[in-house]
N, C-alpha and C positions, 0 to 999 in steps of 0.2 A: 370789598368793592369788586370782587372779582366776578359779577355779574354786572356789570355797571353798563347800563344802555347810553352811551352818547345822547342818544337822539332825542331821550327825555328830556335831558340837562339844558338841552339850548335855548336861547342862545347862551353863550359865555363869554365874558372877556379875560382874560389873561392878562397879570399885569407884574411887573415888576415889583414882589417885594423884599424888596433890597435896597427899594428905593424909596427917600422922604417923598420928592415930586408924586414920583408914580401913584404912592399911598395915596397922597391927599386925592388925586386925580380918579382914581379907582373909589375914594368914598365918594366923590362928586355924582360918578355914574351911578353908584348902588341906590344914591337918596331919590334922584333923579330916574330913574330907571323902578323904582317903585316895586322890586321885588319880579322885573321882568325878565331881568339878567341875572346868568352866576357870573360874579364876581370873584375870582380865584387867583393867586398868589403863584409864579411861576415855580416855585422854591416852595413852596408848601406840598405836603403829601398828596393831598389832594390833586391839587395843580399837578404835581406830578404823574401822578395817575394818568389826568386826563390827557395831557400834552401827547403822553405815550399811548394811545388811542386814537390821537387826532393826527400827529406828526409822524411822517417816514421816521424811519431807522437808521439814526444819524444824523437827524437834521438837528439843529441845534436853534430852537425859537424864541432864545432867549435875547436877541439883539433887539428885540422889540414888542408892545403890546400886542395883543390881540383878540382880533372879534369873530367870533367864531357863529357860524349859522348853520343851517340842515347841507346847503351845497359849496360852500364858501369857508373857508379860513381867511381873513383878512388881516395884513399885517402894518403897523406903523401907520403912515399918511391915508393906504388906502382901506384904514378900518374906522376912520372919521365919520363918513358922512353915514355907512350901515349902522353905524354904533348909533347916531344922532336920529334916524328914522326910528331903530329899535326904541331908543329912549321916547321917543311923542307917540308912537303906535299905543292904541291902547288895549290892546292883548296880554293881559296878567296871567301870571304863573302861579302865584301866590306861596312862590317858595322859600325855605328856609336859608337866610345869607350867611354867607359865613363871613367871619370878623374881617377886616382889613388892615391886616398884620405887617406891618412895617422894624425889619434889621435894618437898621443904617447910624454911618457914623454922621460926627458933624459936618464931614467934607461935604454929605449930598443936599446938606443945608443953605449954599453959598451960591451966591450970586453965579458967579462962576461953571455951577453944577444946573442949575436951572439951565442958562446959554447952551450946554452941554445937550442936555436932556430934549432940548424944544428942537435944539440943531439936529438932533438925532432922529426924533419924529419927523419931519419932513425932509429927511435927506433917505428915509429907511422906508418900503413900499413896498409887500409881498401877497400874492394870492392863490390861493392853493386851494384847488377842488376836492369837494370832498364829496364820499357816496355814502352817507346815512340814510 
């Protein structure tokens, strides 16, 4: 992948998998989303890959999802409502998704870890310009 254009790939979401929430949330957009999004795993090679292409040198984007577009990075709260256009837009990509790979214990199963996770989403809100 070391010719890997960004700018093909978008848009993306970047999601948590590490996380049960996150997972079920990230297959929600893929079914939904119709093949319009890459849907990628922050923790995944891939994901990896890309983060380091899109993210400064040193930043660390793992505190939150994200939706990623041709000018925009959008993170947490303020990658809701782009992600929600991307999803009803009917511009297809008709690309190949990659699984929605979930590590997690039973702790991210628990009522408890939800409050967590949903508290975290609207309390986390990042945008960061991008030049593809």
């Amino acid at each position: 992948m070391e010719d890997m254009n960004i700018g093909d790939l978008l848009p993306i979401m970047i999601y948590d998998d590490m996380c049960y929430l996150c997972a079920k949330f990230a297959k929600v957009v893929s079914v939904l989303g119709r093949k319009k999004i890459l849907v990628v795993g922050h923790y995944s090679q891939y994901g990896m890959e890309i983060k380091s292409e899109i993210f400064p040198k040193g930043y660390d984007p793992t505190k939150m999802f994200w939706f990623v577009t041709r000018k925009v990075a959008y993170g947490g709260r303020s990658a809701i409502l782009p992600l929600l256009l991307a999803i009803l837009s009917n511009k297809s990509k008709g690309r190949v998704l990659h699984g929605i790979q979930t590590a997690c214990s039973n702790d991210c199963k628990t009522p408890k870890a939800v409050f967590a996770r949903t508290k975290s989403l609207l309390s986390n809100s990042e945008k960061i310009i991008l030049n593809f």
